[in-house]
C-alpha positions in Angstrom: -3.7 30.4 8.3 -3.3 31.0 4.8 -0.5 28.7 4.5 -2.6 26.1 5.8 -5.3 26.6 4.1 -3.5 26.5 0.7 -1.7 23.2 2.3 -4.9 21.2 2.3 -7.0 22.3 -0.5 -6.5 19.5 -1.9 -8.4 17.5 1.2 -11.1 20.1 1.2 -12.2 19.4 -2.2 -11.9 15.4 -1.7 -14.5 16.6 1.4 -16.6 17.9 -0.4 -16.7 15.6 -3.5 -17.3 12.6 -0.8 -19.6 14.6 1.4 -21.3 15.0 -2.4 -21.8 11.2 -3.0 -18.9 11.5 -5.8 -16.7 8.8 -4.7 -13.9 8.5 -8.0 -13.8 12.2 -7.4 -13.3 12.3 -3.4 -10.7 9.4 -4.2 -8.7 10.9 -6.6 -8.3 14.3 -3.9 -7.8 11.7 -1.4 -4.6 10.8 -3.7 -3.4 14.2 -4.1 -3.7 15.3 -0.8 -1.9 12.5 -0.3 0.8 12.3 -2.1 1.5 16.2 -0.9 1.3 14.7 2.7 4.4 12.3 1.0 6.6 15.0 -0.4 6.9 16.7 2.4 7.1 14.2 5.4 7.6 17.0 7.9 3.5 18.1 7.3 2.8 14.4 7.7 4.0 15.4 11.4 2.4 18.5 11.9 -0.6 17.8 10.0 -0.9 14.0 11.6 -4.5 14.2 12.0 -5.4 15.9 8.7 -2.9 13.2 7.3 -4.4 10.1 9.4 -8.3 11.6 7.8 -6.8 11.7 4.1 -5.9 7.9 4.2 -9.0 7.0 6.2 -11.0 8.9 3.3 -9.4 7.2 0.9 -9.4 3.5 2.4 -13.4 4.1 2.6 -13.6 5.3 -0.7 -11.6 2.6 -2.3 -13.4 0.2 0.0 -17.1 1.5 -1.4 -15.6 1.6 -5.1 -15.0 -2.2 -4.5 -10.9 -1.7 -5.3 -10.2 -4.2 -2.8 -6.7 -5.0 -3.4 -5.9 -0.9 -4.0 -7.4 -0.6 -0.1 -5.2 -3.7 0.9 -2.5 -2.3 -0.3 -2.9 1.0 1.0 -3.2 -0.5 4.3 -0.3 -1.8 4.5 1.4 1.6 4.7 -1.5 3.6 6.6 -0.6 4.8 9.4 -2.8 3.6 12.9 -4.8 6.8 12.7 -6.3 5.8 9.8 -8.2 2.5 11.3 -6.2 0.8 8.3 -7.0 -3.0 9.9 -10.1 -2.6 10.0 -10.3 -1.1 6.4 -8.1 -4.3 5.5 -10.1 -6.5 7.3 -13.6 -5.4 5.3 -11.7 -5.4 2.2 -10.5 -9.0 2.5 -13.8 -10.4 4.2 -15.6 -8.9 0.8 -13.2 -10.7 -1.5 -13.7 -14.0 0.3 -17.2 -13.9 -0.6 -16.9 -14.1 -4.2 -13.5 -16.4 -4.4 -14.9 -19.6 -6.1 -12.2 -21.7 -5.1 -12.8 -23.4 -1.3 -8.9 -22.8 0.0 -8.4 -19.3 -1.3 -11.7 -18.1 0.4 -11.1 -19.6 3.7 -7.7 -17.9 3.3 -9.2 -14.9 2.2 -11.6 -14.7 5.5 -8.4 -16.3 7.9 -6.6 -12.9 7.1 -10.0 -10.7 7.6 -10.0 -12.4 10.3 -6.5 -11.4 11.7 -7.0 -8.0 10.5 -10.0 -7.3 12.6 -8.4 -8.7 15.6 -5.7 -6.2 15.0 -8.2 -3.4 14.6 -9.8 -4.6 17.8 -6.2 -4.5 19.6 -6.3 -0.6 17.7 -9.6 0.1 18.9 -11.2 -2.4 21.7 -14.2 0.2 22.1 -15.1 -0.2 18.5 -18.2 -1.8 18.4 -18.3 -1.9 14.1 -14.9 -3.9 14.3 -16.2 -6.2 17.2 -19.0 -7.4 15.6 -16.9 -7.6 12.0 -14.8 -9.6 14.0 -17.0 -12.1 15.7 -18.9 -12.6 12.1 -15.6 -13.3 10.2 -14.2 -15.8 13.0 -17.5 -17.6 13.2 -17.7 -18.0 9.5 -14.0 -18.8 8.9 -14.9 -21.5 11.6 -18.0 -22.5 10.2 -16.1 -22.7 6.5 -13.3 -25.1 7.9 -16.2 -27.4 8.7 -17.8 -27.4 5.1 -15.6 -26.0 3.0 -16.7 -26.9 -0.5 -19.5 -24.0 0.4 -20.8 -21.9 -2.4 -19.9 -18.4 -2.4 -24.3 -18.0 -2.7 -24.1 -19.8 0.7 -21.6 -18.5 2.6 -24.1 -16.5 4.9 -26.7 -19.6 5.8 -23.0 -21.5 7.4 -23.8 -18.6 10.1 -27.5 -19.4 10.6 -27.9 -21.8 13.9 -29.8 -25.1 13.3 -33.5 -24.8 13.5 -34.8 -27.3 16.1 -36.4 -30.7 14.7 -35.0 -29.8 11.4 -38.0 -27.5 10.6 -36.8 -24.3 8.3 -36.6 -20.9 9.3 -39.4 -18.7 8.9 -38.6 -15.8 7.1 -39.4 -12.4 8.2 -39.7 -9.2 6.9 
């Protein structure tokens, strides 16, 4: 127990600094705990679910931090545990909506899309990555349309036609 508990200190405190709102903090335990994971690849085994939580963490954190391309990255190597698709897939859906350039943000959203619909494959109970999904794929759709779309825009291509071309009422 001791052993252990020494093993993951560095998790614990990456707990505590995200539990504590302190995200550069939580991410930089997430690293360390981490890279311990990495040394020793054995632990990675025996600890899978402490190991799969560590990366999750840290995609979240990363994600919230708006590093993008760190979380993509990290991704790539995450192990299924972690939900890394779907931690992809929000990463790559957020940089499409500030990519000026038309091409690069439908290709930006065309791989959010495909990452979602791997995270659904993951996880086909997930509600968060159903709805992620159906949003992306309607708005990649939507973009192929009209695709000289400002990145201010994006978001009314989702909104269905108002009947007798009367605008929508706000609310709220």
């Amino acid at each position: 127990m001791l052993a252990y508990a020494q093993w993951t200190r560095d998790l614990d405190r990456a707990d505590r600094a995200l539990a504590g709102g302190r995200l550069p903090d939580a991410a930089a335990g997430y690293d360390a705990a981490i890279a311990r994971f990495d040394r020793v690849p054995a632990a990675r085994q025996m600890f899978a679910p402490e190991y799969d939580r560590a990366i999750a963490n840290r995609l979240w954190a990363l994600y919230r931090l708006k590093r993008y391309e760190e979380a993509i990255e990290l991704a790539e190597r995450a192990p299924a545990g972690a939900r890394p698709h779907f931690w992809s897939g929000c990463a790559l859906f957020d940089k499409a909506l500030v990519e000026e350039k038309p091409d690069a943000r439908l290709g930006w959203l065309t791989r959010a899309e495909d990452e979602f619909h791997k995270a659904i494959e993951a996880a086909p109970d997930d509600w968060d990555t159903k709805h992620n999904y159906e949003l992306t794929s309607r708005l990649a759709a939507e973009l192929r349309k009209t695709p000289k779309t400002p990145p201010r825009q994006l978001m009314q291509l989702l909104r269905p036609p108002s009947p007798a071309g009367k605008p929508a009422r706000s609310v709220g």
